[in-house]
Z-matrix of the N, CA and C atoms (Angstrom, degrees):
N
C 1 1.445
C 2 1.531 1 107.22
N 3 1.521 2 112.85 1 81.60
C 4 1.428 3 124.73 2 -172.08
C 5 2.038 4 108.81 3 -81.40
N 6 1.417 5 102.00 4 112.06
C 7 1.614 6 100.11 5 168.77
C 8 1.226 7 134.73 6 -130.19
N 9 1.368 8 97.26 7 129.78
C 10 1.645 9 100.80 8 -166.49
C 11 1.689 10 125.28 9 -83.09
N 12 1.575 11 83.19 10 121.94
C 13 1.325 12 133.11 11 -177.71
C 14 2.131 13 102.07 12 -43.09
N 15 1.435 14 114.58 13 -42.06
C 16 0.921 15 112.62 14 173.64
C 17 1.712 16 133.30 15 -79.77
N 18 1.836 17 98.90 16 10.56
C 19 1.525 18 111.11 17 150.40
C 20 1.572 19 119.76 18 -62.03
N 21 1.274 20 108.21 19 -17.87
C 22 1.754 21 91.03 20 -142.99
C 23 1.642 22 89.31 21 -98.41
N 24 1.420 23 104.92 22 5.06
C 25 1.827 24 113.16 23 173.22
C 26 1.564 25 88.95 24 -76.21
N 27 1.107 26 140.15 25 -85.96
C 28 1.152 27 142.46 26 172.80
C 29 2.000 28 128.75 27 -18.60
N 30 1.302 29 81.59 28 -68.12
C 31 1.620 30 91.70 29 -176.50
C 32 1.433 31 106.42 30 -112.55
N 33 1.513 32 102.45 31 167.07
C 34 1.675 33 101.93 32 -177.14
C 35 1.834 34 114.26 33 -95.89
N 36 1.312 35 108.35 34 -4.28
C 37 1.297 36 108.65 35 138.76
C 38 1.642 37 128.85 36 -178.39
N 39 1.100 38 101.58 37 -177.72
C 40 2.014 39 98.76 38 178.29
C 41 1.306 40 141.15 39 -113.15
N 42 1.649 41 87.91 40 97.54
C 43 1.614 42 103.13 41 -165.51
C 44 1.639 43 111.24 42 -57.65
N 45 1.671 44 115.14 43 130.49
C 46 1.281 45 127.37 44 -174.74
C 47 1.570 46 105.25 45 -121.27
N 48 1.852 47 96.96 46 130.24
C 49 1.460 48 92.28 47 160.58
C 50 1.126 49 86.15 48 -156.07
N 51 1.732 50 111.87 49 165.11
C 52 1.598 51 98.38 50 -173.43
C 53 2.201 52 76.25 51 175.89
N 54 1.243 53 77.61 52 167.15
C 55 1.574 54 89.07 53 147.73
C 56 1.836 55 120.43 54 -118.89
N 57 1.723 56 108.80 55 172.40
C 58 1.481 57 105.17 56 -177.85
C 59 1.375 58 97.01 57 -150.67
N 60 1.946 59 100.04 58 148.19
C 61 1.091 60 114.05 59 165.56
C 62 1.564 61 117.84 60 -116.62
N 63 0.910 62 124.02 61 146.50
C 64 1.362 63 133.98 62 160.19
C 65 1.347 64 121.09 63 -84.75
N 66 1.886 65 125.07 64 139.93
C 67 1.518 66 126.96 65 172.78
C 68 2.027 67 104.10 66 -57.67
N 69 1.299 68 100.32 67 157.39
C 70 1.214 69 104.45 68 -179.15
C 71 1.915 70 115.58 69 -83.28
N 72 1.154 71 115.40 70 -4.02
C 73 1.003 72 157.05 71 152.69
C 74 1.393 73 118.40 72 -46.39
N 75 1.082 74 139.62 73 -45.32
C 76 1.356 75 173.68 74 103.78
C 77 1.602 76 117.30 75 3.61
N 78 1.531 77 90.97 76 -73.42
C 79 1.380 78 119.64 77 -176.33
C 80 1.869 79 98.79 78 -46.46
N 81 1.343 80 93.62 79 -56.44
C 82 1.782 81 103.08 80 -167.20
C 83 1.468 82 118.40 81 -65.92
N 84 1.260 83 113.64 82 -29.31
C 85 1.672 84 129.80 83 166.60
C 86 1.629 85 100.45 84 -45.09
N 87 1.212 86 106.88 85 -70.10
C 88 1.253 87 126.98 86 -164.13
C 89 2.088 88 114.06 87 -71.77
N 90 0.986 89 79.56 88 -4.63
C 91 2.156 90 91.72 89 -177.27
C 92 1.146 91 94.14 90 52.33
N 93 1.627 92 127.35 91 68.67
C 94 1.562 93 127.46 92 159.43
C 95 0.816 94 106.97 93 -117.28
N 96 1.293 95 137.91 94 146.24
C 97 2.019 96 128.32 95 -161.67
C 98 1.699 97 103.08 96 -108.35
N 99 1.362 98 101.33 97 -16.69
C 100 1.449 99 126.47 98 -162.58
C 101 0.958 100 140.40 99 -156.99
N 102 2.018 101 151.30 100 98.43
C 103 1.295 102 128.71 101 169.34
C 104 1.359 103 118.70 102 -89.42
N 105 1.461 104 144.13 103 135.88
C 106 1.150 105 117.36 104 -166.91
C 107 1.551 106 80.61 105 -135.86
N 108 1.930 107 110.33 106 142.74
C 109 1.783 108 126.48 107 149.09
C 110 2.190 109 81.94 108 74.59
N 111 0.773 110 117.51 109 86.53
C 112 1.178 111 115.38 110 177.66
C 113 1.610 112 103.64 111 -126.20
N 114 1.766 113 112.83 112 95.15
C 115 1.588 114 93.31 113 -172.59
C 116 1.764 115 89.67 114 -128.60
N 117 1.250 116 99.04 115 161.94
C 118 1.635 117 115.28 116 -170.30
C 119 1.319 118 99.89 117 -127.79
N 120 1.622 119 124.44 118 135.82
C 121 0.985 120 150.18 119 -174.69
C 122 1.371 121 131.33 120 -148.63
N 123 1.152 122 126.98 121 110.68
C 124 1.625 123 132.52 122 -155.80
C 125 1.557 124 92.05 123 163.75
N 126 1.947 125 98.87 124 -162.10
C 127 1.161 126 115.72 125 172.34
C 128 1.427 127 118.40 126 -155.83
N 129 1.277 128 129.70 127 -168.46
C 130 1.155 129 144.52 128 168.44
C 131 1.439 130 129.14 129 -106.38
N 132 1.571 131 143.95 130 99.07
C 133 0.628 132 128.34 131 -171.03
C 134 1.940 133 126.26 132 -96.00
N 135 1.598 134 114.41 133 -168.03
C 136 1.106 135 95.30 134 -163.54
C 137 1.828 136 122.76 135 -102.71
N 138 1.600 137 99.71 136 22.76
C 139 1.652 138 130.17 137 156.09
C 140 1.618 139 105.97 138 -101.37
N 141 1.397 140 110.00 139 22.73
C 142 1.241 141 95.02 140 176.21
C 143 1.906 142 127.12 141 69.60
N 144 1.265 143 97.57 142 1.87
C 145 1.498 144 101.10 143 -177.37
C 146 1.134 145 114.75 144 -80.30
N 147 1.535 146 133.04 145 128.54
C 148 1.595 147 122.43 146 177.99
C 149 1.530 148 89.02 147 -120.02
N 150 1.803 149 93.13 148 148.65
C 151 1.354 150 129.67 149 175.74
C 152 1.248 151 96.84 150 -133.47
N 153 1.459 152 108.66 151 108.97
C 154 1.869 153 122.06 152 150.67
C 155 1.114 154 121.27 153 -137.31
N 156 1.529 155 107.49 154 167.20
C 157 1.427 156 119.32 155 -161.75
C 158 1.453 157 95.81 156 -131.04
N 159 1.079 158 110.94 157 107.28
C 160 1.793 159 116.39 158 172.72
C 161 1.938 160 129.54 159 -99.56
N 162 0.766 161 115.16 160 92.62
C 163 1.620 162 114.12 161 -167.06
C 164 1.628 163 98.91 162 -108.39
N 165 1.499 164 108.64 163 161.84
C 166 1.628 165 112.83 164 -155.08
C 167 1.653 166 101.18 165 162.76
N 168 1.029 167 98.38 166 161.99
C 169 1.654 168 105.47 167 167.55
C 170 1.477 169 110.05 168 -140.00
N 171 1.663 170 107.05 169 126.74
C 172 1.501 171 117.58 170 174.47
C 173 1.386 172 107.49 171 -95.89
N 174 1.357 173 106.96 172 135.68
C 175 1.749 174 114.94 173 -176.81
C 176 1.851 175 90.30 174 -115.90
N 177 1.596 176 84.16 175 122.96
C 178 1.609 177 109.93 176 -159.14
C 179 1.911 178 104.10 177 -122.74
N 180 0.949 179 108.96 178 148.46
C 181 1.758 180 109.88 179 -176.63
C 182 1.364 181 106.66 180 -77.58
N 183 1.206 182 130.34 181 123.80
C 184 1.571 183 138.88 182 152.71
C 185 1.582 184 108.64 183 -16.11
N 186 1.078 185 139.22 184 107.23
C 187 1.470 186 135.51 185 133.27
C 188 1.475 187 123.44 186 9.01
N 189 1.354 188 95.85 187 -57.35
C 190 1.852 189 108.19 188 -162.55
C 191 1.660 190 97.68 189 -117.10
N 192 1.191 191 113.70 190 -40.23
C 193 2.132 192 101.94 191 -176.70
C 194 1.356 193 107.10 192 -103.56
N 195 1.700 194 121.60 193 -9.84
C 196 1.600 195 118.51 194 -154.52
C 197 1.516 196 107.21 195 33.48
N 198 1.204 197 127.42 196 61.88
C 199 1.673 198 127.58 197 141.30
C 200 1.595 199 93.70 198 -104.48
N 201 1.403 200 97.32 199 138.42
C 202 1.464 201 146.20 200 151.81
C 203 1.886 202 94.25 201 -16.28
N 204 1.251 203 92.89 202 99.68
C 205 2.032 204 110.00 203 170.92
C 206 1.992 205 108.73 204 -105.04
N 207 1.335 206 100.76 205 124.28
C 208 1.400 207 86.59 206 158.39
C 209 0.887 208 121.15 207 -113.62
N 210 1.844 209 126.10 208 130.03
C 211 1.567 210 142.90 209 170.23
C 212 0.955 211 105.18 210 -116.72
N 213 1.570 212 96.29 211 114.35
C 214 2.087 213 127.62 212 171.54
C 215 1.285 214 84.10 213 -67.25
N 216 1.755 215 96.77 214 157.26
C 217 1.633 216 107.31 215 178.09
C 218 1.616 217 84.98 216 -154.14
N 219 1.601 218 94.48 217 155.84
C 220 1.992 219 99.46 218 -177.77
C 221 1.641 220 91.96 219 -157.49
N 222 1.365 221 96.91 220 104.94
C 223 2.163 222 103.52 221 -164.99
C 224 1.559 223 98.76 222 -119.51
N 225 1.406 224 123.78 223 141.53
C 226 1.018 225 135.31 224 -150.26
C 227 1.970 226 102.00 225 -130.42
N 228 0.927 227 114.82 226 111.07
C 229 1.656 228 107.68 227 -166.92
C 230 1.402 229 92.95 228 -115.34
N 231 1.085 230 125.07 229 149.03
C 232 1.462 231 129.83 230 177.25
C 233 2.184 232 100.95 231 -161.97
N 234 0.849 233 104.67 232 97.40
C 235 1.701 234 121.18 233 -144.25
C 236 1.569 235 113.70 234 -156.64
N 237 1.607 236 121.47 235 112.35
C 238 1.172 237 130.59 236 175.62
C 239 1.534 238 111.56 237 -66.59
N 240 1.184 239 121.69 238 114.31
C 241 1.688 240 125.85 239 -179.07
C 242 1.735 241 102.37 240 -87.47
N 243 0.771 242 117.48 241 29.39
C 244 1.808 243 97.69 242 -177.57
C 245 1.403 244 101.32 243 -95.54
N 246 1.302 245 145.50 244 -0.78
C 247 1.346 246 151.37 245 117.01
C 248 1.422 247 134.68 246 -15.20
N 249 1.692 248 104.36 247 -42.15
C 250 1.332 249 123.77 248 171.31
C 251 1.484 250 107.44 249 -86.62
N 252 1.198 251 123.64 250 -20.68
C 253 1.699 252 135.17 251 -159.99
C 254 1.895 253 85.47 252 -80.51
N 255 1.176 254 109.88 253 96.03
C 256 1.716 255 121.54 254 169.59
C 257 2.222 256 106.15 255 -40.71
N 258 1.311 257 88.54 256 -68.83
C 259 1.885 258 97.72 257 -167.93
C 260 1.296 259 98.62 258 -115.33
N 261 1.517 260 112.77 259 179.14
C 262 1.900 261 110.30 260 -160.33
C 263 1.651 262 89.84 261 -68.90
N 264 1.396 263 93.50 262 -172.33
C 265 1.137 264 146.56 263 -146.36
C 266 2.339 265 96.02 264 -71.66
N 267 1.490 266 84.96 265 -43.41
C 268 1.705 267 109.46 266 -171.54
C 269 1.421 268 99.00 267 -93.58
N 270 1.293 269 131.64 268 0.66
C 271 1.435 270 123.35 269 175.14
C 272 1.253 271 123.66 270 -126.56
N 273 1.117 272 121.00 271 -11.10
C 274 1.762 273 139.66 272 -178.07
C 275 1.451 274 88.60 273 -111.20
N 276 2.016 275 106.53 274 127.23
C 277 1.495 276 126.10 275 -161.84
C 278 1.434 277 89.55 276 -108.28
N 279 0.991 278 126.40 277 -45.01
C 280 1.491 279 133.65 278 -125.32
C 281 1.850 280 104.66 279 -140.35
N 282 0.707 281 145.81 280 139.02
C 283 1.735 282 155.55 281 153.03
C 284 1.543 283 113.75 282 -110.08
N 285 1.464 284 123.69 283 132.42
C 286 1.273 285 110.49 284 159.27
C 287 1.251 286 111.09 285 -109.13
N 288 1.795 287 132.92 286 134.42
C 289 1.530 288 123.45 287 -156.23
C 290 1.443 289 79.43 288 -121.25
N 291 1.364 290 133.77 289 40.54
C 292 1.387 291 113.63 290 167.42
C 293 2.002 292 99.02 291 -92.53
N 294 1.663 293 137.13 292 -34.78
C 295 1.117 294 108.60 293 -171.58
C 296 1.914 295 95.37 294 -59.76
N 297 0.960 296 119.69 295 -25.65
C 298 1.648 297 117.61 296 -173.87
C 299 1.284 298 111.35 297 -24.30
N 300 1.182 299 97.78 298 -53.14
C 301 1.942 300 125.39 299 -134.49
C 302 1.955 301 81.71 300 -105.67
N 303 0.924 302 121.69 301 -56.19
C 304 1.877 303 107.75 302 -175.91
C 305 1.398 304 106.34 303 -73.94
N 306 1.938 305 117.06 304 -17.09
C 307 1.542 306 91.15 305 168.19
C 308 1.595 307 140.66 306 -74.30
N 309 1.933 308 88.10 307 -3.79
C 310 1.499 309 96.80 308 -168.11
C 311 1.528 310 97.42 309 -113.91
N 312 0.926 311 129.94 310 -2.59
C 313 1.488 312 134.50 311 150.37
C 314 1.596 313 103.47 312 -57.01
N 315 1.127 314 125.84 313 -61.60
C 316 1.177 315 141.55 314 175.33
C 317 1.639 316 108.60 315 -36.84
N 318 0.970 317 100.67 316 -56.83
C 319 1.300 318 94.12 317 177.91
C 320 1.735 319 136.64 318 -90.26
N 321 1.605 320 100.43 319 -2.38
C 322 2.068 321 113.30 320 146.55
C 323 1.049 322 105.93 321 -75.75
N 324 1.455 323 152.31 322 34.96
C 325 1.385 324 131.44 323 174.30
C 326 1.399 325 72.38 324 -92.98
N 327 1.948 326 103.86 325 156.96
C 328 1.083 327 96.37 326 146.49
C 329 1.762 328 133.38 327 -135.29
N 330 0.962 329 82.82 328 171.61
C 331 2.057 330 88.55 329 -174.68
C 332 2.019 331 97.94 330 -16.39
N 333 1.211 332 92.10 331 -89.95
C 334 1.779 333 97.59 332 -177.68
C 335 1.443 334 107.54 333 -99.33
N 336 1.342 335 98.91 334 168.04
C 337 1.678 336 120.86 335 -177.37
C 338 1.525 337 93.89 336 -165.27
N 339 1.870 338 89.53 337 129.13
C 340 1.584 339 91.29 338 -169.57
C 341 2.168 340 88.47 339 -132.22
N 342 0.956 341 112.86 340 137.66
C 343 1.439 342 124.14 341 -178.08
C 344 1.588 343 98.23 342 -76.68
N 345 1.035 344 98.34 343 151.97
C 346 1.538 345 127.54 344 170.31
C 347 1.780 346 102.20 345 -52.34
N 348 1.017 347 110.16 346 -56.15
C 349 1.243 348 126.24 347 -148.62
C 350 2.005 349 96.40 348 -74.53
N 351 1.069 350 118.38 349 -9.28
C 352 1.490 351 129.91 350 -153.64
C 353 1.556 352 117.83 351 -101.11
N 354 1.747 353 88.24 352 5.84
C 355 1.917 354 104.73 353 170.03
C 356 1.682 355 90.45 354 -82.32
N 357 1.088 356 125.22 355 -50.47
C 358 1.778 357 123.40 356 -165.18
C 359 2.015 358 109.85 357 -83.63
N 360 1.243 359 107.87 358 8.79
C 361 1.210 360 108.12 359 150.45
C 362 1.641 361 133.61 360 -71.83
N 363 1.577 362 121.18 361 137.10
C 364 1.128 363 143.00 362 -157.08
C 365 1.744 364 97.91 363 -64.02
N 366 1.444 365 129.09 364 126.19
C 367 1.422 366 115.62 365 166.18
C 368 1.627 367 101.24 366 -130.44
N 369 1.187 368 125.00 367 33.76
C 370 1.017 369 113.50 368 157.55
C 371 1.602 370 114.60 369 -168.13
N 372 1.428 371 116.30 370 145.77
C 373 1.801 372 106.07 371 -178.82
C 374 1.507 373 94.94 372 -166.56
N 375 1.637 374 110.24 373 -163.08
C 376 1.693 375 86.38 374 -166.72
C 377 1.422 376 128.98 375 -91.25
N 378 1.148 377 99.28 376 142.98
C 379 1.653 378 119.30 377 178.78
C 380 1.819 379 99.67 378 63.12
N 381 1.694 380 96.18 379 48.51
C 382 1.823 381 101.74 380 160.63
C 383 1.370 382 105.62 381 -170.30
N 384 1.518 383 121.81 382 144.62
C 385 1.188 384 104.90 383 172.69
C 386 1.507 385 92.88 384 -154.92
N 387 1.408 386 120.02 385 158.50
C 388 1.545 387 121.36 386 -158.78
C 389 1.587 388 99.87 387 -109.09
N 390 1.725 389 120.59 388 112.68
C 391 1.246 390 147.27 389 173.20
C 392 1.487 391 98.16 390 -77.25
N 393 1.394 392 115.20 391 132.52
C 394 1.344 393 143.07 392 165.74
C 395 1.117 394 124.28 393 -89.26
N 396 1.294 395 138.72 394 166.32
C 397 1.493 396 133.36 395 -158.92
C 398 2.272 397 88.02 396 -95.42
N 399 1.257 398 91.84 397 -45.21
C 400 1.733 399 90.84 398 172.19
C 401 1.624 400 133.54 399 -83.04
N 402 0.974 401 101.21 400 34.43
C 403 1.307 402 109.35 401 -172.70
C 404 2.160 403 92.07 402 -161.70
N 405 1.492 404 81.37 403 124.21
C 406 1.694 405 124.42 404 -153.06
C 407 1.566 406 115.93 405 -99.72
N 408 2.079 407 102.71 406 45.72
C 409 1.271 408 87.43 407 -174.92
C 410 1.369 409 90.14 408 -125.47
N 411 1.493 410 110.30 409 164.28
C 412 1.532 411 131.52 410 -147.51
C 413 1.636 412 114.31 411 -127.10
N 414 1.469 413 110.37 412 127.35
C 415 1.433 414 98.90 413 -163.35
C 416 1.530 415 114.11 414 -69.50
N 417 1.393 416 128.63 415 144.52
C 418 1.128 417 123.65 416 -154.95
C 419 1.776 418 122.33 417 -80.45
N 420 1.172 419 94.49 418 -20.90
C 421 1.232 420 103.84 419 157.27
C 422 1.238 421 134.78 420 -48.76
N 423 1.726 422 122.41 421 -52.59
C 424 1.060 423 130.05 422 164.02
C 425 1.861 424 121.85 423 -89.27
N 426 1.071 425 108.99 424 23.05
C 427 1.532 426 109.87 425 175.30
C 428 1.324 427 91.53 426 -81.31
N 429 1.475 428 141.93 427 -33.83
C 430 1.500 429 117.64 428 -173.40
C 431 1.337 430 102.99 429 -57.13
N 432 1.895 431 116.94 430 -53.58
C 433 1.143 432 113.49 431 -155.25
C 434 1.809 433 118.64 432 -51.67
N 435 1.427 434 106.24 433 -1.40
C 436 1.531 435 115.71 434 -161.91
C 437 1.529 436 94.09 435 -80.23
N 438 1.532 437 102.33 436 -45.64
C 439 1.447 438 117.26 437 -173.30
C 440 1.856 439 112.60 438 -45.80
N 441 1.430 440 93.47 439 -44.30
C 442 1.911 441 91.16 440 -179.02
C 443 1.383 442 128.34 441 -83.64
N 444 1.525 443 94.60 442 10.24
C 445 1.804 444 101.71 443 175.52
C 446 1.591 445 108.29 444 -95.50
């Protein structure tokens, strides 16, 4: 999402809305199975300050079944780019604010994603049963070793 820098001679700033896609390429780096409706809305102003509002839904793998989860996301950037601006002010035409916008996507993924569907999953059958981080039982083998501390 390339914008020219030689608006802001003109106007006092550059209103953006649009939608965006990402390479699928991308997607797989990041273990996202999916971005879906990803539109950005804000602008650019003429200190270089961008304000956007990005909303979208990432379809993310279950934790426990990996089926296909969707998590809406609605991210709010309000962030001086003259950092990103390579050469002054009179020599750089153009900006592209799309790494902007996938770095902060990047960073709503979150840790886990657990499906709806993943209460009626199997946690136990023979000779296995699935231990939880809240629930305080100890493999039996090493319960002696507890004993000699």
């Amino acid at each position: 999402m390339e914008l020219d820098l030689n608006i802001l001679n003109i106007k006092p700033k550059i209103d953006i809305n649009g939608k965006v896609t990402f390479p699928k390429e991308d997607l797989e780096k990041a273990k996202i199975l999916d971005l879906k409706e990803i539109s950005v809305n804000g602008n650019l102003n003429s200190d270089f300050k961008l304000e956007l509002n990005i909303k979208g839904t990432m379809i993310l793998p279950c934790s426990l079944t990996l089926e296909p989860v969707d998590y809406p996301f609605d991210i709010t950037i309000n962030e001086n780019i003259d950092e990103f601006i390579e050469n002054s002010k009179k020599t750089q035409k153009t900006i592209d604010i799309l790494p902007i916008i996938w770095e902060n996507i990047l960073m709503e993924i979150p840790m886990k994603v657990v499906s709806p569907n993943a209460k009626n999953m199997k946690t136990k059958g023979e000779g296995w049963e699935l231990i939880t981080d809240s629930e305080e039982k100890g493999i039996s083998s090493l319960a002696k070793l507890k004993d000699l501390l």
